[in-house]
C-alpha positions as CSV (number, residue, x, y, z in Angstrom):
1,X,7.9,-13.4,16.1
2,X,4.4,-12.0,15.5
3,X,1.4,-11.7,17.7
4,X,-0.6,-12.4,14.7
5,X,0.1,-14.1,11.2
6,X,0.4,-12.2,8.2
7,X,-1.5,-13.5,5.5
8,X,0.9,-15.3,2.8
9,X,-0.2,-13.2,0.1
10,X,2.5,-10.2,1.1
11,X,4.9,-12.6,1.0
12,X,4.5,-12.9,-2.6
13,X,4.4,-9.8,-4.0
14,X,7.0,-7.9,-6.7
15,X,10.2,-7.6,-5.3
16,X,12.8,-4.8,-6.4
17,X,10.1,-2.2,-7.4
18,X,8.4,0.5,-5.9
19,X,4.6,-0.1,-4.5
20,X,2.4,2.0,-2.9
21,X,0.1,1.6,-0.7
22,X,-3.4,2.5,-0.5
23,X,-5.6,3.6,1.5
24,X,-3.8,6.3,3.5
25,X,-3.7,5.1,7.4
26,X,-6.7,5.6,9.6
27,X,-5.3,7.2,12.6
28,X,-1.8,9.3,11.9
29,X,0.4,6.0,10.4
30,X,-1.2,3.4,11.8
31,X,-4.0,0.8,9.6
32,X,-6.2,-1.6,11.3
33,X,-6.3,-4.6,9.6
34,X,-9.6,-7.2,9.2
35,X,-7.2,-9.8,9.3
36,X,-6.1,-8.8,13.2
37,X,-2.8,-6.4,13.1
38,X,-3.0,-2.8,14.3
39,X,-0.1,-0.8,13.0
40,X,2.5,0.9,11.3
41,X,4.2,-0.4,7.5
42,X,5.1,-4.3,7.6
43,X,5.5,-4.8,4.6
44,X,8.9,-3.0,4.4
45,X,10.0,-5.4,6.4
46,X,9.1,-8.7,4.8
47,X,10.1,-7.0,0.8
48,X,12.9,-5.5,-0.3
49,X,10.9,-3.2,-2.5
50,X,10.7,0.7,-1.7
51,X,7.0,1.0,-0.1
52,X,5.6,4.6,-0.5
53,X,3.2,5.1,2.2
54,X,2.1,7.5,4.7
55,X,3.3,5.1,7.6
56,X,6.6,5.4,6.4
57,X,7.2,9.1,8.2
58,X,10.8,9.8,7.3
59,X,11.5,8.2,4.1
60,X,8.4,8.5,1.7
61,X,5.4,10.3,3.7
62,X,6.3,13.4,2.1
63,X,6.4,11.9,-1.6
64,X,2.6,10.1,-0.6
65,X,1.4,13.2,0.3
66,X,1.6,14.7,-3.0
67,X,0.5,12.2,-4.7
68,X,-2.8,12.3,-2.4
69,X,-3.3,15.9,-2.8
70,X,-2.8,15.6,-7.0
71,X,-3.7,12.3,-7.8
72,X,-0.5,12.0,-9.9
73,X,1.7,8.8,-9.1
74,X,5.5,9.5,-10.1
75,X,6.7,7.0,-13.5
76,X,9.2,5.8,-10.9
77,X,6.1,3.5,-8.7
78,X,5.1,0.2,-10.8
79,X,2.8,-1.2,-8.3
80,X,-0.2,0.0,-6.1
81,X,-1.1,-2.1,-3.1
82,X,-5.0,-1.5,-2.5
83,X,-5.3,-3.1,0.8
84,X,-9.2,-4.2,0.8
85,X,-8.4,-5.5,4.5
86,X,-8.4,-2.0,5.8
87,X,-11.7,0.3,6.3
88,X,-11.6,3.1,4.0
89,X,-14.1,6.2,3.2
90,X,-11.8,7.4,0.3
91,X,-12.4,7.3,-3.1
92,X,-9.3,6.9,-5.6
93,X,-10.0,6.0,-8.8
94,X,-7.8,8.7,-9.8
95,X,-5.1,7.7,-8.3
96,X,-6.1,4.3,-9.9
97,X,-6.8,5.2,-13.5
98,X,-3.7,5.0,-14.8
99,X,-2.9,1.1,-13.2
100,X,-4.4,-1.9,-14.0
101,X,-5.3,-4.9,-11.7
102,X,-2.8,-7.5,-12.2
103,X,-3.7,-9.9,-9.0
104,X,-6.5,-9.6,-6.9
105,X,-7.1,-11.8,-3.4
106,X,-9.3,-11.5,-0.6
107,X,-7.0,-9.4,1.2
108,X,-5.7,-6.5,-2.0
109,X,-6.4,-6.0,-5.6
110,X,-2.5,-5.0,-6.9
111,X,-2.2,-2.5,-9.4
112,X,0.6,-2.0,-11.8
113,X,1.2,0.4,-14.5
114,X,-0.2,0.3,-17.5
């Protein structure tokens, strides 16, 4: 059980793929969230998709990192979560270019390769 509900829109994104997430975390892994959660990854734990993201420290901070630092996104990641629900200053078009905005809510535009 939650303290807070997660909007239905996670629930229905790609399954089996790999997504990253974007914007990196505002304070060391943790993302505060217009929508009312403060915190690490949860989306991990509701797909069964690999999630690249900073929050995750031990399994794919390390392959996020680079990709921040050269704009390059590995052929292996399909989809890019940009999470509009989280406060940003960063710009990544860049990142973006390459990705095309396959579903778009109040909550994230998601990205996938084009």
């Amino acid at each position: 059980k939650t303290l807070v509900n997660i909007p239905k829109e996670y629930f229905e994104l790609p399954q089996n793929s790999q997504i990253l997430i974007l914007p990196e975390p505002q304070k060391l892994y943790m993302r505060e969230y217009n929508w009312g959660y403060y915190g690490s990854d949860f989306i991990s734990y509701i797909n069964n998709s690999k999630i690249v993201d900073a929050s995750n420290l031990y399994e794919t901070s390390h392959i996020y990192q680079k990709i921040i630092e050269s704009s390059v996104v590995p052929d292996d990641i399909k989809y890019i979560l940009f999470d509009k629900s989280v406060e940003q200053e960063n710009n990544y078009n860049r990142i973006l270019d390459s990705f095309t905005v396959v579903n778009s809510n109040k909550y994230f535009d998601l990205y996938e390769r084009k």
